[in-house]
C-alpha positions as CSV (number, residue, x, y, z in Angstrom):
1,X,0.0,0.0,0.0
2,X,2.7,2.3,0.6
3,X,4.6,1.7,-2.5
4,X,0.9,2.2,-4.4
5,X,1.3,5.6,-2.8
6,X,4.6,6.8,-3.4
7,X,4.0,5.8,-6.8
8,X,0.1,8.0,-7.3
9,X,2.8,11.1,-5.6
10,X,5.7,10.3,-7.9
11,X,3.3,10.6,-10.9
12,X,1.1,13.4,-9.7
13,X,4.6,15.6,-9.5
14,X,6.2,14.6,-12.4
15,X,3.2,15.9,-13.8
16,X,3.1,18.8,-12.4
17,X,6.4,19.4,-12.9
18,X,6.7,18.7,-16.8
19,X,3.1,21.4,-16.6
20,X,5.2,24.1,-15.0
21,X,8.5,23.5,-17.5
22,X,5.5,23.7,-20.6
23,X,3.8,27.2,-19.3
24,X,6.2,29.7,-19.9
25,X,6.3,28.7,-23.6
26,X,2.5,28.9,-23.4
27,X,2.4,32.3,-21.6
28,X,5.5,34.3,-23.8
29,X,4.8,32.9,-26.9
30,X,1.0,32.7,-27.6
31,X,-0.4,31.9,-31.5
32,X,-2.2,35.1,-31.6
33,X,1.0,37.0,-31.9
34,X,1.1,38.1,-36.0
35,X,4.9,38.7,-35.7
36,X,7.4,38.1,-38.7
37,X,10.5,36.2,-37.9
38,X,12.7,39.7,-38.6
39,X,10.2,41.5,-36.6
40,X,11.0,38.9,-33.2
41,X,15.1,39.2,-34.3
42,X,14.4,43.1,-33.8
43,X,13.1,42.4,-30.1
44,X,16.1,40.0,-30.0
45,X,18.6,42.6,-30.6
46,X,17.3,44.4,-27.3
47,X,17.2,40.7,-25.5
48,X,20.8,40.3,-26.3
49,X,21.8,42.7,-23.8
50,X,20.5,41.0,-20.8
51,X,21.7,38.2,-21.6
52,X,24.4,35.9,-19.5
53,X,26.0,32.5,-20.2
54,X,26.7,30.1,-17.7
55,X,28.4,27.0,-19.1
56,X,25.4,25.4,-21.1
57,X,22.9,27.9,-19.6
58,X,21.6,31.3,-21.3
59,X,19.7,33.7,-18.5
60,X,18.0,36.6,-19.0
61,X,18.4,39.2,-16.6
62,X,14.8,40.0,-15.6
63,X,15.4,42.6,-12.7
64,X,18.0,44.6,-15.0
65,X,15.6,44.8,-18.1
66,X,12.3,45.6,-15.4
67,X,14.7,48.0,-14.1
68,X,15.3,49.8,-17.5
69,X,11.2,49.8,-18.4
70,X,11.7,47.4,-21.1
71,X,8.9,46.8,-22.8
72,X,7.1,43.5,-22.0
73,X,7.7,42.1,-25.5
74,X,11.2,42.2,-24.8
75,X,10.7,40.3,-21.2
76,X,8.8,37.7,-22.9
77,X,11.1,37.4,-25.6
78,X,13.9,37.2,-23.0
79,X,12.2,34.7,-20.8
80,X,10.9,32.6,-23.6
81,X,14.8,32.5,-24.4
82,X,15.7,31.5,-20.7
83,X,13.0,28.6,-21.1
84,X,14.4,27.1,-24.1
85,X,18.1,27.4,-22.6
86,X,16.6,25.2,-19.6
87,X,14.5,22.8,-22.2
88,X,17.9,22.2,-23.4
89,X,19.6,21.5,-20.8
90,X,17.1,18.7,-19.4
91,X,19.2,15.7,-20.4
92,X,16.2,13.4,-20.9
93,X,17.7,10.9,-18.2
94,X,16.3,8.6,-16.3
95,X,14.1,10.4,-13.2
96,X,13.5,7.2,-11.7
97,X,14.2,3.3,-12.6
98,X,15.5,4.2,-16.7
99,X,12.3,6.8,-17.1
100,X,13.1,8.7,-20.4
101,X,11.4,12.0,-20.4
102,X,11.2,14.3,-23.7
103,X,10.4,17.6,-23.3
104,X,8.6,19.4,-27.1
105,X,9.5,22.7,-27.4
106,X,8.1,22.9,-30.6
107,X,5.8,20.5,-32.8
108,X,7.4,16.8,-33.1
109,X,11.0,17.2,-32.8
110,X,11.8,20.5,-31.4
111,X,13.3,19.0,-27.4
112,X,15.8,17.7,-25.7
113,X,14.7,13.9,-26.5
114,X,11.9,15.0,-28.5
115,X,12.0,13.1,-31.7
116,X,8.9,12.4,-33.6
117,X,8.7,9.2,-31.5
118,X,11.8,8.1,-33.0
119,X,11.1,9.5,-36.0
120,X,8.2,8.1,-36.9
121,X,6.5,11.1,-37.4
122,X,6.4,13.8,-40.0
123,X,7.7,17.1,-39.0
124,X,4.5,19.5,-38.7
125,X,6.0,22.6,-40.2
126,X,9.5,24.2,-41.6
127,X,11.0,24.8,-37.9
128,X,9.7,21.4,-36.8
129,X,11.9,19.9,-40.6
130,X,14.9,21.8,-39.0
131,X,14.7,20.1,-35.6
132,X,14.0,17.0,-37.1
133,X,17.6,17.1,-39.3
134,X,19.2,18.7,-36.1
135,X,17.9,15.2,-34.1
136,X,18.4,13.0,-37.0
137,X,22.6,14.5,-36.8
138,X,23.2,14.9,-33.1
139,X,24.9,12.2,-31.3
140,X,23.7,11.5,-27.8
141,X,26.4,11.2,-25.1
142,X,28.5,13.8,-26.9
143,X,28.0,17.2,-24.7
144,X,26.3,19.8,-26.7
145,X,29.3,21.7,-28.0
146,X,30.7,18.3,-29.3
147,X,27.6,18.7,-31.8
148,X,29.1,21.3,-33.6
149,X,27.8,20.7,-37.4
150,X,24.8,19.3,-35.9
151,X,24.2,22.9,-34.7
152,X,25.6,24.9,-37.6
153,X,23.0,23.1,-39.6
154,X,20.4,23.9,-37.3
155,X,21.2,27.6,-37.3
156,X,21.4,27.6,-40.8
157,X,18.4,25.8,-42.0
158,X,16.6,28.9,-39.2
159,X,18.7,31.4,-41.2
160,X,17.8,29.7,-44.4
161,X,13.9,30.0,-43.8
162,X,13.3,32.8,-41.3
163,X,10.7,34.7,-44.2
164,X,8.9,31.6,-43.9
165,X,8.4,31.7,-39.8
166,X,5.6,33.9,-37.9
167,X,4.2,34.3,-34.7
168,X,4.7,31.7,-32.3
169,X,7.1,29.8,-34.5
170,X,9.0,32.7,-35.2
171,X,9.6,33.6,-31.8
172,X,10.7,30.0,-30.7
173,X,12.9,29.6,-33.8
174,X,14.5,32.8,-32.6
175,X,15.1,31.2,-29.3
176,X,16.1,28.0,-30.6
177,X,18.7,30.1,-32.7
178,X,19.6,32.3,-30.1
179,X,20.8,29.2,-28.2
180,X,22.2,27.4,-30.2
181,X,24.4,30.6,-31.8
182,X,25.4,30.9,-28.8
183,X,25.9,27.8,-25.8
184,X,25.7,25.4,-29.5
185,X,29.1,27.3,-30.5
186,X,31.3,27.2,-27.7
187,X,34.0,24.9,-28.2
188,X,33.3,24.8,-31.9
């Protein structure tokens, strides 16, 4: 009986826990937005300067950009950037008893061990292709900066089709760039 329960308390909190990590993509990036891809790399440029790297980590400095009245499409820019940087840095490793979690990001292969259920499905869109290549190249066990290519490519197939991207899916390409331009490159 007690196992029974620690089990129903494990579960209940993982979920929980996986609906807390999903919200902030929810919340800074919502489909209504009617943004072009150059308009959200225009925010960026404003993001960039509250930015700070920490090994494989990219924060945004909240209190410094609240401080200097940014505006709050530049907060939620900045903290849907902080969210992906700790998306990406959830290993996908056993929680408990070899217990692979994938966390989406974006449609079916945009995660850290998000891969179309090993690739079984289609990508759902042009950013969603470019994950699906970056999965399809990157070699687990490697640290992230031993990905190198794998990374390039991913930042160039972005680059590539940015005219392409709006709204949400611009603003979470941006972020997906943004990281891996930037954590993605060190060591290359």
């Amino acid at each position: 009986m007690n196992k029974i329960f620690k089990n129903c308390w494990f579960s209940i909190l993982l979920t929980i826990s996986l609906g807390i990590l999903i919200i902030p993509t929810v919340v800074f990036a919502s489909e209504s937005d009617n943004v072009s891809y150059n308009e959200v790399e225009h925010v960026g440029i404003r993001v960039e300067k509250y930015l700070v790297m920490d090994g494989t980590y990219l924060y945004f400095d909240y209190d410094s950009a609240k401080k200097n009245n940014e505006p709050q499409e530049v907060i939620d820019q900045g903290l849907l950037l902080e969210s992906t940087s700790n998306y990406f840095n959830s290993d996908g490793t056993a929680l408990e008893k070899g217990l692979k979690i994938s966390i989406p990001v974006w449609g079916n292969y945009c995660g850290p061990g998000y891969s179309g259920d090993d690739f079984t499905k289609e990508a759902q869109d042009i950013l969603d292709e470019g994950c699906k290549n970056h999965d399809m190249c990157y070699k687990w066990g490697l640290s992230l900066t031993q990905n190198c290519e794998c990374n390039r490519a991913l930042i160039k197939h972005i680059d590539d089709h940015k005219n392409e991207m709006s709204g949400k899916m611009a603003k979470v390409a941006w972020a997906i760039r943004t990281y891996f331009s930037t954590v993605g490159m060190v060591g290359c």
